[in-house]
C-alpha angles and dihedrals in degrees: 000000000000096000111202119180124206120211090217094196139058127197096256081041108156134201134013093332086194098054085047099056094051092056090060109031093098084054098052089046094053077053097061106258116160102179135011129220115206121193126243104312086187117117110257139226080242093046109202096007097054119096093219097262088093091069119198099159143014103196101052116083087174099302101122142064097252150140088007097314154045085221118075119210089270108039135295128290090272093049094053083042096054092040085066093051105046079050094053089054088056095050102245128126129249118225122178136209118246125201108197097157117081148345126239134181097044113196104219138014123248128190110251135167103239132181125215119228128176124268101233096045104027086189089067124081128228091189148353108283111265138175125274138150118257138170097258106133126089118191102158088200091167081070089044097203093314107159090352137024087195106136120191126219135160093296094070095046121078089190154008141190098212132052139149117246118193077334097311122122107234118182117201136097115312125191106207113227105220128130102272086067159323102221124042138273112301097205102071140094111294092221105131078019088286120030097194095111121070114136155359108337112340122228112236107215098189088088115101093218098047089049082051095041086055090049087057107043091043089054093051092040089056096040083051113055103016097231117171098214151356130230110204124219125214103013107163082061104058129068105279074206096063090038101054090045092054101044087048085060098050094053089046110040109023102021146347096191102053116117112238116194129184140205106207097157115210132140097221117076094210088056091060095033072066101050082049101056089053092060094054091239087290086128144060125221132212106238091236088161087062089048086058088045087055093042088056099040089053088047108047089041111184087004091065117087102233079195085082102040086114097037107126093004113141081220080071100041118033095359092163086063097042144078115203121225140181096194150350148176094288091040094053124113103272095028132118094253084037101182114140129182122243114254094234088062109047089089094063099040089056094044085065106047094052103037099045110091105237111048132096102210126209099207097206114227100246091057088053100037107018125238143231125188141129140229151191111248128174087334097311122087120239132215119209125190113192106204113211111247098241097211100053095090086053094046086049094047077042081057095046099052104015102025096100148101136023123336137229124184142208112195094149101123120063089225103034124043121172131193130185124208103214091211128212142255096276095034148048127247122217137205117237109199118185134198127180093178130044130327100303141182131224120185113218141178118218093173144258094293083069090054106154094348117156120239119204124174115255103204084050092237073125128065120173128061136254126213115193113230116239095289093054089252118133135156111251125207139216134186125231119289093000156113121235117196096207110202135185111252 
């Protein structure tokens, strides 16, 4: 099965993201989705306003009065509830998005002893620890104990951006002082000399109740909605300890089937094939190298070798442990990793990543369905418009019934590349040729079995036929700029 996953959401995302969702879901399946990934369905500091990364609690996907409403961003709990379902009749999976990072929106101050570092090398101090007030206690008490009566307090936070001091609010980086430490988490990633902190207050998992709280609630979360698979934010923040002792548990103890899926992002493919292997390959990665690939290629146009699209991918690398994106929500025009891909280029991006014959592509809404939203920006507020990329439907029907067999490649001109997909005995291959620069040519010999076969393109950028000569060989044709799906007639 040529298993294709959509990211439904997007960051300026409006409207009941879940109803929506089932109104579409028989649509996305005649596409050729296979799985689904939502995003956090958790209610938020900002309650209705926040997008689920500012995670206030776990436990409530949109049940309780909290935060300012029932509702989440997205939907209430039925209405998540019901999305999954109406995903599951159609045969997709469901992943969800998971926010292990860090807390937001505390319900009452404690008293705690806290330490400032700078904000560019969290392992230096800026003063001697001293005692403030901070928003480090979560009670809940509109759920009122309701699946946990797990409260957090200091003891369960490593770090937080905004304390009191003698009644004054400071922002900043603040190591908390508890027993489980007094400097921050060594495994994690060593970016600002230690990359534990991110955001709001950050969850220490070197406390034995917080590690056994998060089993809990993961198992629960997992018996309750039914969900196949999670995708974690975050992850080169958070202990690869913790991680690779609750996963484990997870695979061991809830399911060994279920699909978990990481974002450690980091430009450079050897940084996460060792973030893997720490793992022990119990987690996939999103090919984030290959999306910069894809962001430069787009930018430098002619002057880019398509020879190297692949270079450092984990597609290339480690593909069985990867899923292959264009864009996302980060990646998106007026986010922080702002890197989006020319719209030009998003054919043949995507024409990579579902026509090669290892990926496992994520396809992100806006390219499907298009966007609108606005922005501040440096005072002045931006609008965006995401155009939908109009061959996508037509690469994703090219995946369903070409998109099999082995795969050559013929990556041998800076400005045209071309790959064929052999095939098999119940499908069709196809032949993906790519230009960056003007129309271009590539011969190619499929073999005597194609003896006299007639090509025709099947995005119609193409519009005339070719017929092989008697040693299956043809010259195949692309336009500017441009990606042809050759077929066999």
């Amino acid at each position: 099965m040529n298993g294709v996953m959509i990211q439904f959401f997007h960051w300026y995302h409006r409207g009941t993201l879940w109803n929506e969702f089932s109104e579409k879901a028989a649509y996305l399946k005649q596409l050729g989705f296979t799985a689904v990934w939502f995003p956090p369905a958790t209610k938020c500091f900002l309650g209705k306003e926040g997008r689920g990364y500012d995670v206030y609690d776990l436990y409530d996907l949109g049940e309780f009065d909290q935060k300012g409403s029932i509702s989440t961003r997205y939907g209430t709990k039925e209405e998540y509830l019901n999305a999954i379902e109406a995903a599951h009749e159609e045969g997709m999976g469901v992943y969800a998005d998971i926010v292990l990072n860090h807390r937001m929106g505390g319900d009452e101050p404690e008293n705690i002893f806290v330490q400032q570092v700078e904000e560019d090398n969290r392992i230096k101090t800026i003063e001697q620890p001293f005692e403030a007030s901070a928003m480090t206690k979560f009670t809940f008490s509109a759920r009122n104990g309701m699946y946990s009566d797990f409260n957090w307090d200091y003891r369960c936070f490593s770090g937080i951006d905004c304390i009191k001091k003698n009644g004054e609010e400071v922002r900043g980086i603040f190591k908390i002082i508890n027993e489980y430490g007094t400097e921050w988490n060594p495994s994690v990633s060593h970016q600002f000399g230690n990359y534990d902190y991110l955001m709001g207050a950050d969850v220490e998992y070197r406390n034995p109740d917080v590690v056994q709280e998060m089993k809990n609630w993961i198992k629960w979360y997992l018996e309750s909605t039914k969900v196949d698979g999670i995708r974690l934010d975050a992850l080169k923040h958070i202990s690869s300890e913790f991680l690779k002792e609750w996963i484990t548990y997870i695979k061991t103890e809830i399911n060994s089937d279920y699909y978990i899926l990481g974002e450690f992002w980091k430009e450079e493919a050897g940084k996460i094939n060792y973030f893997s292997d720490e793992m022990s390959n119990l987690i996939s990665c999103f090919d984030v190298p290959l999306h910069y690939n894809f962001f430069k290629a787009s930018e430098e146009g002619d002057q880019y070798d398509l020879r190297q699209i692949l270079d450092n991918s984990l597609l290339q690398q480690m593909p069985v442990f990867t899923v292959s994106f264009v864009e996302n929500h980060d990646t998106q025009k007026l986010q922080a990793l702002e890197s989006t891909v020319k719209e030009w280029f998003k054919p043949v991006a995507y024409s990579i990543i579902l026509l090669s014959e290892k990926a496992y592509p994520c396809v992100f809404y806006p390219d499907l369905f298009g966007a609108k939203y606005s922005d501040m920006k440096d005072g002045k507020e931006i609008h965006v418009e995401i155009r939908k990329v109009e061959t996508l439907p037509k690469l994703m029907e090219a995946r369903q019934q070409f998109g099999y067999g082995s795969q050559v490649n013929f990556f041998d001109d800076p400005n045209c590349i071309a790959f064929i997909r052999m095939g098999n005995k119940n499908n069709k291959g196809c032949l993906v040729i790519i230009s960056n620069n003007g129309k271009a040519c590539k011969e190619i010999i499929w073999g005597e079995e194609y003896s006299n076969a007639v090509f025709y393109d099947f995005l119609q950028q193409r519009k005339e036929e070719i017929v092989l000569d008697n040693n299956g060989k043809g010259i195949f044709t692309v336009n500017a700029r441009s990606v042809s799906v050759w077929v066999k007639k």
